[in-house]
N, C-alpha and C positions, 0 to 999 in steps of 0.2 A: 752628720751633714744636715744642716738644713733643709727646709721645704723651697724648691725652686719658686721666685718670684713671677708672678704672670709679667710679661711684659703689655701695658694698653699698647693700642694701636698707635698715638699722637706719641708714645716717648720715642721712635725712630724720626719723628718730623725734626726737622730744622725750626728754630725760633728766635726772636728776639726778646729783651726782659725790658723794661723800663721799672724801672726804684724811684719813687717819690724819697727823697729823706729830710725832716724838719728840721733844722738846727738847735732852735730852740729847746727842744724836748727831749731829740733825738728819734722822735717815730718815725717812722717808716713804713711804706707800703709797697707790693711789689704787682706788675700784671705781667704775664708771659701772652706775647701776639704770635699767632701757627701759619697767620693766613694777611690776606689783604683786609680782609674785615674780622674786628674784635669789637665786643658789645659790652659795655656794662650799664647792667637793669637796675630799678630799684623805683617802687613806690612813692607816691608823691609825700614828701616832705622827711625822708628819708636821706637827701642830701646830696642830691643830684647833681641840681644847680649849686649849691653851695659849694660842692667838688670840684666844679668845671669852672666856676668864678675864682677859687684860689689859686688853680694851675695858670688862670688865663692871669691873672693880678699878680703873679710871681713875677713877670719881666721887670715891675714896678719895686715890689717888695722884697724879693729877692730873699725871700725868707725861707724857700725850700731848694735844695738840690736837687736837680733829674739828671741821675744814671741814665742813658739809653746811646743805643749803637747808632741809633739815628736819631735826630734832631726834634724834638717833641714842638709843633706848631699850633695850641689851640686856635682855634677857624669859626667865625660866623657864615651863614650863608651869604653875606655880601663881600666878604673876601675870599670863599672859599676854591672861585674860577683864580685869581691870582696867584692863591697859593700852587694850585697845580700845576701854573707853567713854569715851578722851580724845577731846575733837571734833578740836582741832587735829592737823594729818597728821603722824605720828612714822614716823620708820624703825622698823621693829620687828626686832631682833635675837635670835634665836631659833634652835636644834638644828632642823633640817628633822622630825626625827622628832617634835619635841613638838606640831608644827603639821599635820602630815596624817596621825597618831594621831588629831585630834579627827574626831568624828562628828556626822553628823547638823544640830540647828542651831548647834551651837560652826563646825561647818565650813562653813556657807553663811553664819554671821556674819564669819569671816576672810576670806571670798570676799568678802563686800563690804562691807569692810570700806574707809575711806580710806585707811587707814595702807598704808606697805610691808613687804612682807617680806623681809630677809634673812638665808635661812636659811643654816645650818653645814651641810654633808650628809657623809654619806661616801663617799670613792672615787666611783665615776663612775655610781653607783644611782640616778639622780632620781626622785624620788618628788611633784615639783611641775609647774603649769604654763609653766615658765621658755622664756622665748625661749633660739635658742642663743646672743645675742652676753650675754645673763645669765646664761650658765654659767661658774664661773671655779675653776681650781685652786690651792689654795694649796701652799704650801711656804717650810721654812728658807731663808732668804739663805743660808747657811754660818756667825752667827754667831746672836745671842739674836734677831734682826729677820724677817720675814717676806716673802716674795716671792709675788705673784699676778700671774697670765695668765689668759685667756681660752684655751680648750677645742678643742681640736679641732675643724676647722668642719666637715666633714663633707664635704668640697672642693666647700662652698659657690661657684658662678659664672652668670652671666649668659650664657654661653658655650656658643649648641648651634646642631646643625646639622638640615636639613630633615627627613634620615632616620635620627636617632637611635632609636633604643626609648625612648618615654618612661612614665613610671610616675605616675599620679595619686593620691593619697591620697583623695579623694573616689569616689564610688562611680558608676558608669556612667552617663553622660549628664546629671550636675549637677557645678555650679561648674564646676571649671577641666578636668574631662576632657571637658561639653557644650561648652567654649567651644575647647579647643584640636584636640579631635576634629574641627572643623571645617578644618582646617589641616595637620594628622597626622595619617598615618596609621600609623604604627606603633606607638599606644597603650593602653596594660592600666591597670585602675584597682586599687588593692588593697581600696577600698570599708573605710577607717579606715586612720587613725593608728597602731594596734597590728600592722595586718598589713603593714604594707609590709615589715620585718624580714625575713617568711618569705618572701615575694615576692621580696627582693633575693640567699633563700640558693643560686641558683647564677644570679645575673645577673653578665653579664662590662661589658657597655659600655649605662648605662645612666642617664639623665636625672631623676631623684626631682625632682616637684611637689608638695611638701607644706609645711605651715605650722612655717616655720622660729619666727615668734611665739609658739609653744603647742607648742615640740617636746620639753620637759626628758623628761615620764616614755616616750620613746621612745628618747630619747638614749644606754642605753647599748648596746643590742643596736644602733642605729642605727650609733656610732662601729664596732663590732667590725664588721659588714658593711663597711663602706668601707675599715676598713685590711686585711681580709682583700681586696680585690677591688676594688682605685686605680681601676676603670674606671669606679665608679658615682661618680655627684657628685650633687648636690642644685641644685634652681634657688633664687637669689640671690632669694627673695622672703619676707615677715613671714605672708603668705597670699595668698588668692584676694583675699580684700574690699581688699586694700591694693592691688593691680594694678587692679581696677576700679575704685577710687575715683583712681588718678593717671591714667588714663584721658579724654585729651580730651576725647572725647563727652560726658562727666560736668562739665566743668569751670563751665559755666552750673550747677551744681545747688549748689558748693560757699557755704558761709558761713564765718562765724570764728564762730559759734556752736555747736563743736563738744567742746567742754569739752578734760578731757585723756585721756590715755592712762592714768594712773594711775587713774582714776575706774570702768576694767574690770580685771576678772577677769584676763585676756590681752590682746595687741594682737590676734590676731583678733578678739575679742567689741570691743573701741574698734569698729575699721573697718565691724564687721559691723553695729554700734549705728547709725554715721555714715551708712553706705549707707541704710540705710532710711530713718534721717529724712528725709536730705535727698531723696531717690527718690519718698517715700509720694504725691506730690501729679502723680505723673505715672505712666500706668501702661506707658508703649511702656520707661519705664528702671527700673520698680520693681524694689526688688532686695529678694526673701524668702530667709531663708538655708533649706539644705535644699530649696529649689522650682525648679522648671526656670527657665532664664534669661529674663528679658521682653524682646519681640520686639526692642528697639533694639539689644541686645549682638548677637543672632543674627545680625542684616542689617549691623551697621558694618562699615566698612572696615578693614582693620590698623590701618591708619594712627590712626585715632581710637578703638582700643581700645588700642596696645603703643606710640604714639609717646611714652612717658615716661622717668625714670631706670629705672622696675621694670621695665616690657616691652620695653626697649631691644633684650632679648637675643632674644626670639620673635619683632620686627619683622623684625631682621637675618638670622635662620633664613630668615623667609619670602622678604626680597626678594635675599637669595643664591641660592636657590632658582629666583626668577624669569629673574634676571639667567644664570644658567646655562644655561633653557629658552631665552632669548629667544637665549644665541650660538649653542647649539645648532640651532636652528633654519634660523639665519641663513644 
């Protein structure tokens, strides 16, 4: 029998694909969107604008097919208010800069907005809310066609051990530092998103729990730390709210009345949305985000908070751990 496949965190997500395909040639490209906002980066003269001039000059030239479940709308910012009041859900295709340039309620109408966004950005600056597996670099094939990947993961894995130094993106005694504090002890929180960077500037061996779902405007000081210092990795998780929603103990609370993921801002705000609904009518598992954990997380067992694909990796900490004490002992 073979070696079981880890499952990442993003292969349970929902997605949509969109396939460029040229006729001419036959090439082909493809990008997978997880969320409301997807990025693709890439250095100046790399083929940015060149990318986004062919998609937008194709209504005219009609030289490429687009695959996509929804309607791909390339967007300048002076049609980009128009295109929003379409009801039906469009891709929306857009320079990263024309879209988090707006202010005010231009930007809490694109925030929830139905449509998608995928923005052009440059080089590896994100200036959005992008998950990391919605980060993607472009570049020349070598000839007029284009080649795209996916980003540096940030040696995203599921993979730790009892007495690692772990590093929480949340602030002391909420979410995932009150719940894994319980379990570790060798725990620092950086208390946000923006500080973990500084936190990680002279860590040598060290576990980052933070929402890989909502990590783009962290993403580049984040990259630069991990390739300066291979020893830090990131846990293999979208966020906190997605580990406790795949959470045994929870499994009696779930419905299919949970809409989509493209319906939030971020996949945290999805999970964060889901948790409470389905929680509100019981208060031992309520879950308020921001609020200390209710008493069901604090008292379960491992086993029915991390027996899932997400928490596979903190189960295995712990009962490696055990299993250690108990030969020890012996």
């Amino acid at each position: 029998m073979g070696e079981k496949k880890e499952m990442h965190s993003h292969e349970k997500l929902e997605y949509t694909d969109i396939t460029f395909y040229r006729k001419t040639d036959h090439k082909s490209l493809s990008i997978r969107l997880y969320s409301h906002y997807t990025c693709i980066l890439g250095d100046s003269g790399i083929g940015k604008s060149c990318f986004f001039d062919t998609i937008a000059d194709n209504a005219v030239t009609q030289e490429i097919e687009v695959h996509s479940q929804y309607p791909l709308v390339p967007t300048t910012a002076a049609t980009l208010e128009t295109v929003l009041e379409v009801e039906e859900r469009r891709i929306i295709m857009i320079d990263e800069a024309n879209v988090f340039s707006q202010q005010g309620h231009m930007m809490n109408k694109i925030n929830r907005s139905k449509h998608l966004f995928l923005c052009i950005g440059r080089s590896s600056n994100c200036n959005g809310d992008y998950p990391l597996q919605g980060i993607y670099e472009l570049s020349f094939d070598g000839t007029d066609w284009f080649h795209i990947q996916n980003v540096f993961d940030l040696n995203a894995t599921n993979v730790l051990q009892k007495d690692m130094a772990i590093l929480t993106e949340s602030k002391e005694n909420r979410s995932e530092h009150e719940l894994l504090g319980r379990y570790f002890h060798n725990i620092q929180s950086a208390r946000g998103r923006n500080n973990i960077q500084s936190k990680l500037l002279m860590a040598e061996d060290v576990i980052v729990f933070a929402d890989l779902g909502n990590i783009g405007r962290a993403y580049r000081l984040l990259k630069k730390r991990v390739k300066d210092r291979p020893g830090i990795c990131f846990y293999d998780y979208q966020s906190f709210e997605q580990l406790l929603y795949d959470a045994p103990v929870l499994e009696q609370f779930h419905t299919k009345q949970n809409g989509t993921v493209f319906d939030a801002a971020t996949i945290e705000a999805f999970y964060e949305s889901v948790l409470e609904k389905e929680t509100a009518g019981c208060e031992q598992f309520a879950y308020r985000h921001g609020k200390p954990l209710a008493a069901g997380y604090v008292t379960a067992l491992p086993e029915k908070l991390f027996q899932s694909d997400i928490g596979a990796g903190i189960l295995r900490a712990l009962q490696s751990s055990l299993d250690a004490r108990n030969k020890a002992e012996k």
